[in-house]
C-alpha positions in Angstrom: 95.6 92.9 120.8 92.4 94.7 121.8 91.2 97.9 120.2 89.0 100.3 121.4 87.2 103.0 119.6 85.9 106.2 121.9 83.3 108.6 120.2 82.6 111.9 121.6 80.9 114.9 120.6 83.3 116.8 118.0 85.7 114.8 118.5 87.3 111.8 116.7 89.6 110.0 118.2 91.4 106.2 118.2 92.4 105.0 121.4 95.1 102.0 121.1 95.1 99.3 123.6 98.1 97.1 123.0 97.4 94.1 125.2 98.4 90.6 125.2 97.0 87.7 127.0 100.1 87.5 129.1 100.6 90.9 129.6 96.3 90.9 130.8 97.4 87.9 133.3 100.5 89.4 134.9 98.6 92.8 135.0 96.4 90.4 137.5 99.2 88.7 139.1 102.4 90.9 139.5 100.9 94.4 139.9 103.0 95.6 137.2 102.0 98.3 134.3 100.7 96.5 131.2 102.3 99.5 129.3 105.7 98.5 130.5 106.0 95.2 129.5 104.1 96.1 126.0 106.6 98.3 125.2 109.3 95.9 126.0 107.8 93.3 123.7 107.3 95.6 121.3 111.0 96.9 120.6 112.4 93.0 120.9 110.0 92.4 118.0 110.3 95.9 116.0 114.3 95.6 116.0 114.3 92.4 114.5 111.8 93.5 111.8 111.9 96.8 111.4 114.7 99.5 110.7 113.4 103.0 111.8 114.3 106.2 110.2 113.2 109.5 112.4 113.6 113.3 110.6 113.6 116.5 112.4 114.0 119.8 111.7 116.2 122.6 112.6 116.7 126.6 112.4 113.2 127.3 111.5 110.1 126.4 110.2 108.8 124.9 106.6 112.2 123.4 105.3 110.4 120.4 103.4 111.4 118.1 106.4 108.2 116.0 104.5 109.7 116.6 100.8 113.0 115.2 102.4 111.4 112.2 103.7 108.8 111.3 100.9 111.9 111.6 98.7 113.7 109.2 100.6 110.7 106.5 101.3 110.8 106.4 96.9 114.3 105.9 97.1 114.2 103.2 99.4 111.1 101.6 97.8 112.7 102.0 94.0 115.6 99.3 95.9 112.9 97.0 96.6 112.2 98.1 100.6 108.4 97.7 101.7 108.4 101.6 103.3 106.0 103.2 105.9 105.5 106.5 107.0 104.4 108.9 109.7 104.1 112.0 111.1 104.1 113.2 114.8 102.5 117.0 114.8 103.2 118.4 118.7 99.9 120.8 118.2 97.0 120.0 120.8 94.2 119.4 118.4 93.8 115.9 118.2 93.6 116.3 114.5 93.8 118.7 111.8 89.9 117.8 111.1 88.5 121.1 112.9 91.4 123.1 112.3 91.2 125.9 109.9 92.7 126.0 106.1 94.8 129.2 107.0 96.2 127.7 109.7 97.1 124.3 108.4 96.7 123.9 104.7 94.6 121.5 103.6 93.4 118.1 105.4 94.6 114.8 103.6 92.3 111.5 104.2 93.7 108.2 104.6 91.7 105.7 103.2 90.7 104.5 106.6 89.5 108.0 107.2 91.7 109.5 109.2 92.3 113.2 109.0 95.6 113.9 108.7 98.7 116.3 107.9 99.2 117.4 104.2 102.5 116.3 104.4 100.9 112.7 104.3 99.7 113.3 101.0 103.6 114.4 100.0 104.3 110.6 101.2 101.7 109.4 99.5 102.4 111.1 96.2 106.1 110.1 96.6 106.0 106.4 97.9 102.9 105.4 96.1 101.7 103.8 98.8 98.3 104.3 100.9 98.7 105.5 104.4 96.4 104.8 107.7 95.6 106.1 110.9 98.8 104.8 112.3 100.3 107.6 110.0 99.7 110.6 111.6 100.0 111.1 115.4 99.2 114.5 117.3 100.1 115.3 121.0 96.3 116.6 121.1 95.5 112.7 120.4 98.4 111.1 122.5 97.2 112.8 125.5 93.5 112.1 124.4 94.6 108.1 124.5 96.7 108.4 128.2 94.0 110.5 130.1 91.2 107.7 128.7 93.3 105.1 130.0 94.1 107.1 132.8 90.2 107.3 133.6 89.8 103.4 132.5 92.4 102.8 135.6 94.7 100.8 133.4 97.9 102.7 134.9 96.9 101.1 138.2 96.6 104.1 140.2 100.2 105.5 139.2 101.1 109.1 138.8 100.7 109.7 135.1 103.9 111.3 134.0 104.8 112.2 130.6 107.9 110.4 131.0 107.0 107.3 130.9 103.4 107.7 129.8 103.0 110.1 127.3 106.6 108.9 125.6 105.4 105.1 126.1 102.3 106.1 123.9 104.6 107.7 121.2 106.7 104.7 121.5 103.7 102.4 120.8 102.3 104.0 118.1 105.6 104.2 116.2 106.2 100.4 116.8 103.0 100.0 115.3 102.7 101.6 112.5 105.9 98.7 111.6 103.7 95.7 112.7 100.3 96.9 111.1 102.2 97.4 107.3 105.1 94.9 107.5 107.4 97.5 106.6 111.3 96.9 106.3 111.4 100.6 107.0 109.5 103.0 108.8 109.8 106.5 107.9 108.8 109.0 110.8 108.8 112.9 110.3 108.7 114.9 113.8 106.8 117.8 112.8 108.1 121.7 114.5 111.4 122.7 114.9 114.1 121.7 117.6 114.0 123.8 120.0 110.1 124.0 120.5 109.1 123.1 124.2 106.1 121.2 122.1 108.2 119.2 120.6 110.2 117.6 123.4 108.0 114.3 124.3 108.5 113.5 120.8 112.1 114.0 120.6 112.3 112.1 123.9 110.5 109.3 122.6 112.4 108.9 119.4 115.8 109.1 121.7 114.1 105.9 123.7 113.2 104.2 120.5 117.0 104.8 118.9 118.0 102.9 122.4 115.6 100.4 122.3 116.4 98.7 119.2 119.7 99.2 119.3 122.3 100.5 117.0 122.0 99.8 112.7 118.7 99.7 113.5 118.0 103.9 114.0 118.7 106.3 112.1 118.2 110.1 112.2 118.2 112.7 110.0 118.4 116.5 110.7 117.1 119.0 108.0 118.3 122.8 108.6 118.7 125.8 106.5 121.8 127.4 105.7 121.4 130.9 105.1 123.2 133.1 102.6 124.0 136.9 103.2 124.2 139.1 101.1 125.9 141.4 102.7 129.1 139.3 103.2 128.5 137.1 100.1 128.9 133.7 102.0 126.8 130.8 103.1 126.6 130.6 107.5 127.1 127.2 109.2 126.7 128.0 112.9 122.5 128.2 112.8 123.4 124.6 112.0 126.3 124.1 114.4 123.6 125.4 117.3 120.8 123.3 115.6 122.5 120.2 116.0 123.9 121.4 119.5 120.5 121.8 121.0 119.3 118.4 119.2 122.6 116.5 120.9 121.5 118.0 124.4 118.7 116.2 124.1 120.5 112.8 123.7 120.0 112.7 119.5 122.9 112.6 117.6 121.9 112.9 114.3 123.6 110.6 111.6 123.0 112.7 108.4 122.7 116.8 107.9 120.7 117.7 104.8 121.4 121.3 104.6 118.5 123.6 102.7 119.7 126.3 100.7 118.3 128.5 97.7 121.8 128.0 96.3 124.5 125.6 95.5 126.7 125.7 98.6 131.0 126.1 98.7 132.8 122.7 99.9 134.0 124.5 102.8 130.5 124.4 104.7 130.3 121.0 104.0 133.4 119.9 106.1 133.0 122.4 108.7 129.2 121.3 109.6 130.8 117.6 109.6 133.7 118.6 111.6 131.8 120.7 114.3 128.3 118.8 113.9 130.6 115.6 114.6 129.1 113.6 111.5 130.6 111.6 108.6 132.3 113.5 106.1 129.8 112.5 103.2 126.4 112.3 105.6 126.6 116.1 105.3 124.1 116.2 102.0 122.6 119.4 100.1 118.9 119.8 99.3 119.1 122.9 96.6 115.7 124.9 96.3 114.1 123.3 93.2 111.8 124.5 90.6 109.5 120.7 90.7 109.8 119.3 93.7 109.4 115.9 92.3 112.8 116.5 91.5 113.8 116.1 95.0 114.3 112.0 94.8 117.1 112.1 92.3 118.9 115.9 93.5 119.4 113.5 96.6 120.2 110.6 95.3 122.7 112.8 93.5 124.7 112.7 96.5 124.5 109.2 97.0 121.4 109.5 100.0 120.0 106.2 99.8 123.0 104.5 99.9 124.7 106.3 102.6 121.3 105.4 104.7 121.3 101.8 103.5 125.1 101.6 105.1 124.2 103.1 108.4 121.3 101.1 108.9 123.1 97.8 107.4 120.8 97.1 104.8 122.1 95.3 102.1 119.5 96.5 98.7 119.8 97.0 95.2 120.4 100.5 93.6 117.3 102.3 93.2 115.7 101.7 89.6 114.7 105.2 88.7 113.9 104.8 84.9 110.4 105.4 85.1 111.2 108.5 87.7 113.3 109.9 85.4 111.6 109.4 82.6 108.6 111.4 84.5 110.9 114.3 85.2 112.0 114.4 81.7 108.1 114.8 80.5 107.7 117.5 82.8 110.7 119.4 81.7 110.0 118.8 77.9 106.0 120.2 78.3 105.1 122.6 75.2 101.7 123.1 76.1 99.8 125.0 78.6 96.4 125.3 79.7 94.5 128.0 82.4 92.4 126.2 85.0 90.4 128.6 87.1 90.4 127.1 90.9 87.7 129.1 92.7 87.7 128.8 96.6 87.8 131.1 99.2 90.9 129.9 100.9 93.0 130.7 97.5 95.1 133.3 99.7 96.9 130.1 101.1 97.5 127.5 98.3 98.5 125.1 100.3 94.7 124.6 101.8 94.2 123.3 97.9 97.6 121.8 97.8 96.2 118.2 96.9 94.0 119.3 93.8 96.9 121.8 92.6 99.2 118.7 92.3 96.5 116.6 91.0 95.9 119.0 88.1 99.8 119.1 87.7 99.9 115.4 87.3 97.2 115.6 84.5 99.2 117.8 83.0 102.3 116.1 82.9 100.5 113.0 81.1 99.4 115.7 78.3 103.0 117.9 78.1 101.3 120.7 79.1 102.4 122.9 81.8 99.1 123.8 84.0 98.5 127.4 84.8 96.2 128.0 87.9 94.3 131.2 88.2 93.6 131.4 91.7 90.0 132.9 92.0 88.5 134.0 95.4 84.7 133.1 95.3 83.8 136.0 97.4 84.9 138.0 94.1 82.4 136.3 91.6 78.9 138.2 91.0 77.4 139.1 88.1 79.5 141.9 87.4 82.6 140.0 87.7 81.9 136.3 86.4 82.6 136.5 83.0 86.0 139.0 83.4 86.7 136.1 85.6 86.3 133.0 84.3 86.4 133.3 80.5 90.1 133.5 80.2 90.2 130.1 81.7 90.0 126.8 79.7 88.6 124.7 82.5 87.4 125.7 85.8 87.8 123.1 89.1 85.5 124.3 92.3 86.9 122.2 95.3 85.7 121.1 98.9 85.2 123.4 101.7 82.5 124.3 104.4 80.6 127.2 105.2 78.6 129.6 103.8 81.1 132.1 102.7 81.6 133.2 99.2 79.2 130.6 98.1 77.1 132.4 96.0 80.5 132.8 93.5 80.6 129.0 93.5 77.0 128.6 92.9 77.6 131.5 89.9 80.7 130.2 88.8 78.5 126.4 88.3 75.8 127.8 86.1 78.4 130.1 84.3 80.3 127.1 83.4 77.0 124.7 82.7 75.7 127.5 80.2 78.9 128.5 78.5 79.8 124.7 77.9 83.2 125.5 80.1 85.3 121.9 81.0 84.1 121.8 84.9 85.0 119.4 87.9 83.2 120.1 90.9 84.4 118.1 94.2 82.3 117.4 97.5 81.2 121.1 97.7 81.4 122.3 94.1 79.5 118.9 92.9 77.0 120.1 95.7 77.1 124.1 94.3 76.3 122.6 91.1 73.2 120.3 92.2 71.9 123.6 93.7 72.7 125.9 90.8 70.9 123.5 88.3 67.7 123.2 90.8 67.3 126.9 91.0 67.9 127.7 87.2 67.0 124.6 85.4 64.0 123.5 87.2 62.8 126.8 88.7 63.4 126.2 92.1 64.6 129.7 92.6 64.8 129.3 96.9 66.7 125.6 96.2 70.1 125.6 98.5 72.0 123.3 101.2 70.9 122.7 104.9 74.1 123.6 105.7 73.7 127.2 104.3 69.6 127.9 104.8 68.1 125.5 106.7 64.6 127.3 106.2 65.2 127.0 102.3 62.0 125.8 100.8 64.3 123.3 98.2 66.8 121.8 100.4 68.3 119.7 97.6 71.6 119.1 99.7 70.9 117.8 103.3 71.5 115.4 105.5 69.8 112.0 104.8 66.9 111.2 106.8 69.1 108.5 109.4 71.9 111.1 109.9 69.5 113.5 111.5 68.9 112.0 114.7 72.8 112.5 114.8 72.9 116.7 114.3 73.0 116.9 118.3 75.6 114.1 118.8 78.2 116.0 116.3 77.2 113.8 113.8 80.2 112.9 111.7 81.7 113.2 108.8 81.5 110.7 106.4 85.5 109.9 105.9 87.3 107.8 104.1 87.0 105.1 101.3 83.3 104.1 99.9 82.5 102.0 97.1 80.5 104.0 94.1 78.6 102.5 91.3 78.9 104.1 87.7 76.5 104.0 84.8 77.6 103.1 81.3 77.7 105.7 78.8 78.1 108.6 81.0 81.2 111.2 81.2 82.0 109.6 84.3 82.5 106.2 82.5 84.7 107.4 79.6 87.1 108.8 82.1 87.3 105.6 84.5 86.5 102.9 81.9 84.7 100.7 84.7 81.4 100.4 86.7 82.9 99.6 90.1 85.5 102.5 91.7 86.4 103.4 95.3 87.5 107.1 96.5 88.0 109.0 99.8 84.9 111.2 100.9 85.2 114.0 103.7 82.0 115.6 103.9 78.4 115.6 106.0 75.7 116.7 103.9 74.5 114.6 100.9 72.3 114.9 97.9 68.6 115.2 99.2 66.8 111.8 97.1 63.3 113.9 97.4 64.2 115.8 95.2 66.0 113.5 92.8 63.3 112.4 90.3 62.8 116.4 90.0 66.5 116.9 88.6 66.7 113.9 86.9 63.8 115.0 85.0 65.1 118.1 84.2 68.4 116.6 82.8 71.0 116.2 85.1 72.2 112.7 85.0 73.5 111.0 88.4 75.7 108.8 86.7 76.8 107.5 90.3 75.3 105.9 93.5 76.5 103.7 96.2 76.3 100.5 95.5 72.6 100.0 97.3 71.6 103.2 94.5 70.8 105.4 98.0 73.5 107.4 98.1 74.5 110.0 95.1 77.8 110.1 94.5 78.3 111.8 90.8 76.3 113.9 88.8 76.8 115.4 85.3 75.0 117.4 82.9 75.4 116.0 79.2 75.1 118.6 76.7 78.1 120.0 77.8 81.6 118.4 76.9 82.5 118.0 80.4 80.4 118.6 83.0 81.3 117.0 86.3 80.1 116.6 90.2 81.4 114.0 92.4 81.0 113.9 96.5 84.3 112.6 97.4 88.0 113.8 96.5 89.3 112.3 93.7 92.8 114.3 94.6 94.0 112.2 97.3 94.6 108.9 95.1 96.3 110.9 92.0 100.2 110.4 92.0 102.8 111.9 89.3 103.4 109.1 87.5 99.5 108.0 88.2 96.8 110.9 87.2 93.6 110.5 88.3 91.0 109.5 85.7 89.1 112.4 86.5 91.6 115.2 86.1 92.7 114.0 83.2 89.2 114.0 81.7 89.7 117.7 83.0 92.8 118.7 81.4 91.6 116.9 78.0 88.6 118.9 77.9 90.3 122.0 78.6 93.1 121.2 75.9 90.1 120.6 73.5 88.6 124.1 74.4 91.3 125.6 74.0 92.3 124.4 70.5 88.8 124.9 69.4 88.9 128.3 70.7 91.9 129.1 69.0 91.5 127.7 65.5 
């Protein structure tokens, strides 16, 4: 297998060439496609390794299609199943990495780097398990891949259709993501709703995968909503009924109906939507609007889910052990304890651009019984005036990433007003870069000190690029993405939360700390209490008069799970649970 990586301006994109010795010599010898004969291979192999599970959606938009299939990949892993996921998005961008917050919610990272759907980060928080680049497919990057290939003449001087060459790519990168993780089951999530003409190579593809491997070895799930009138008192079936409809006229018949609803639904929608939707009486299943959706595993597994797909597919597994899962929803239910943290951004309108970090503080929480309040605080609303209205009914304050130069005076405000009223503060990639600037201008009197990024004729550019990523600023340099190794130093705030010297964590950022001025700060008392591994690169800083007092480049969010809180948000949580007491003793 050969693999070729194509950098362009802007633009980040993986290119897959699947291509075995004896497909290369009878691309020589018999004039045939190489993608046609891959694509054969691949299904004999997948269907004997791999069962595939694909989930759609139906009626409208935002049904937790991603909840419904995280929840299932924990199920399936809790009865011993090695699980994959993925998600195909139909949009044209080839990934959510330029897109913006409003639009799309927040970007996840893999820890290969890959920007991805949020909804990867609900798989990831579910099944415990790290995702890759394999993980999230876009038709933005699918048609990237065909036309480079196209231009590479590897389709011999064919017509380039997208049946077969846009489905054959879909095809190969679902195979895939089996072979690259060994998975007994690979979890794939079609992002839209049915119906969408976006959506259509997808759905095709999954229809030719279904056939390809053959019966007990597909499975598909269709999520719609059942709505309730109030008018006429009564739960509706038939935006189902037509869901399914239009799904079966494109050659899917689904094997399970989850039906969303806000309330518990009468047994007589259950057997219609079976009878008209031509299903199994008990593969209809409910999926009741919950107050914690980390509830979601065990509502379904309430009616029997995992084991009804464990049938279908013929996989012979133990129940699911959900003890510990349980146990965690029993924690989060029993919380007597709550805490404020102000999250100051300036995409707070949408919470789902911040959804990683709210569910990382959530997590903290849980480990401490305490129930986390967020105070969403837009940074365009912080001056002077405002600042201390603002933030002093909060117990801890957490400034996350973003880009641009918008509202980022009320970040750089909201650092120094935390730093000089000894406030519990986390800042991440932007807000530990907010802080490095507030401390320069107010600690060591570098009143014009700011980022490249915001004023590049600042006299104190303490955050800039490094010296050998200028040369890329015209190239579209990129981000730095994905897992780096970081050094910590004994004895620091850093240290007491991680208990180690050696970590690893996702970055997703461009500019760095500027090392000119580093022996300035340092001198003036902010500790960098973490480097690369080389000591070039700083990672962490941290002031330490102050109880807790923390910037780190990279985004400690993406690796916290419910039943595994990140060190660093619960050094957060603790600090504010301590401020609090103090505060009210």
């Amino acid at each position: 297998m050969n693999w070729l990586v194509v950098r362009v301006p802007s633009i980040r994109a993986l290119i897959f060439v699947f291509e075995s010795e004896e497909t290369r010599e009878t691309k020589k010898g018999r004039g045939i496609t190489m993608k046609q004969s891959t694509n054969q291979t691949a299904s004999k192999q997948a269907a004997r390794q791999t069962k595939f599970i694909f989930v759609t959606g139906g009626v409208v938009s935002g049904l937790g299609k991603g909840i419904t299939a995280a929840s299932l990949g924990r199920l399936l892993k809790e009865r011993g199943l090695k699980v994959a996921a993925q998600k195909l998005d139909p949009y044209i961008n080839v990934d959510p990495g330029t897109m913006s917050p409003y639009q799309h919610g927040e970007v996840f990272v893999t820890e290969d780097g890959a920007e991805t759907d949020l909804d990867l980060g609900h798989y990831e928080r579910f099944i415990d398990e790290d995702l890759n680049r394999f993980s999230n497919l876009t038709s933005g990057k699918v048609y990237w891949n065909v036309l480079n290939k196209e231009r590479r003449g590897e389709y011999l001087g064919e017509t380039v259709q997208v049946i077969p060459h846009i489905t054959n790519e879909i095809k190969s990168f679902i195979y895939n993501v089996g072979r690259a993780t060994d998975a007994d089951v690979v979890i794939t999530e079609v992002g839209g709703t049915t119906g969408d003409i976006e959506s259509q190579p997808f759905l095709e593809a999954i229809r030719q995968v279904g056939l390809e491997v053959g019966p007990g070895n597909a499975l598909f799930i269709h999520v719609t909503l059942v709505p309730y009138l109030r008018g006429s008192d009564e739960h509706k079936s038939k935006p189902t009924q037509h869901s399914v409809k239009n799904l079966q006229g494109l050659g899917i018949k689904p094997n399970i109906i989850v039906l969303r609803a806000d309330e518990k639904l009468e047994e007589s929608i259950f057997k219609k939507i079976a009878l008209f939707c031509n299903v199994k009486p008990d593969c209809v299943i409910e999926n009741i609007t919950i107050p914690v959706l980390y509830e979601a595993p065990l509502m379904l597994e309430a009616h029997h889910f995992s084991d009804i797909v464990c049938r279908e597919l013929g996989i012979e597994a133990p129940a699911p052990d959900l003890a510990d899962w349980k146990a965690l929803i029993d924690k989060i239910h029993s919380a007597e304890r709550s805490v404020t943290i102000g999250l100051v951004g300036k995409y707070v309108q949408l919470h789902d651009a911040y959804l990683s970090v709210a569910e990382a503080l959530r997590h903290a929480g849980y480990a401490y019984g305490t129930n986390i309040e967020i105070e969403w605080i837009d940074s365009e609303s912080l001056n002077e005036q405002t600042v201390e209205n603002l933030l002093s009914q909060c117990d801890g304050v957490i400034v996350p990433g973003g880009f641009g130069n918008r509202g980022i005076e009320g970040k750089i405000l909201t650092a120094a007003y935390c730093r000089t009223h000894n406030l519990p503060y986390l800042g991440i990639c932007l807000g530990m870069q907010v802080a490095v600037i507030d401390f320069a201008r107010h600690v060591c009197g570098m009143e014009d000190a700011n980022s490249g990024e915001f004023d590049e004729l600042s006299k104190y550019k303490v955050i800039d690029f490094l010296p050998e990523q200028s040369h890329q600023i015209d190239k579209g340099g990129t981000l730095r993405l994905g897992a780096y190794p970081c050094r910590i130093t004994e004895g620091t705030q850093m240290y007491r939360c991680y208990g180690t010297e050696k970590i690893s964590e996702r970055h997703r950022h461009r500019y760095e700390f500027n090392n000119l001025y580093r022996e300035t700060l340092a001198e003036g008392g902010l500790v960098i209490s973490g480097t690369s591994p080389d000591g070039n690169i700083v990672e962490t800083v941290e002031i330490p008069q102050n109880d807790f007092y923390i910037g780190v480049q990279f985004h400690p969010e993406f690796k916290s799970r419910p039943n595994k809180p990140h060190p660093l948000f619960l050094g957060l949580i603790e600090a504010a649970l301590t401020k609090k007491e103090t505060n009210h003793a």
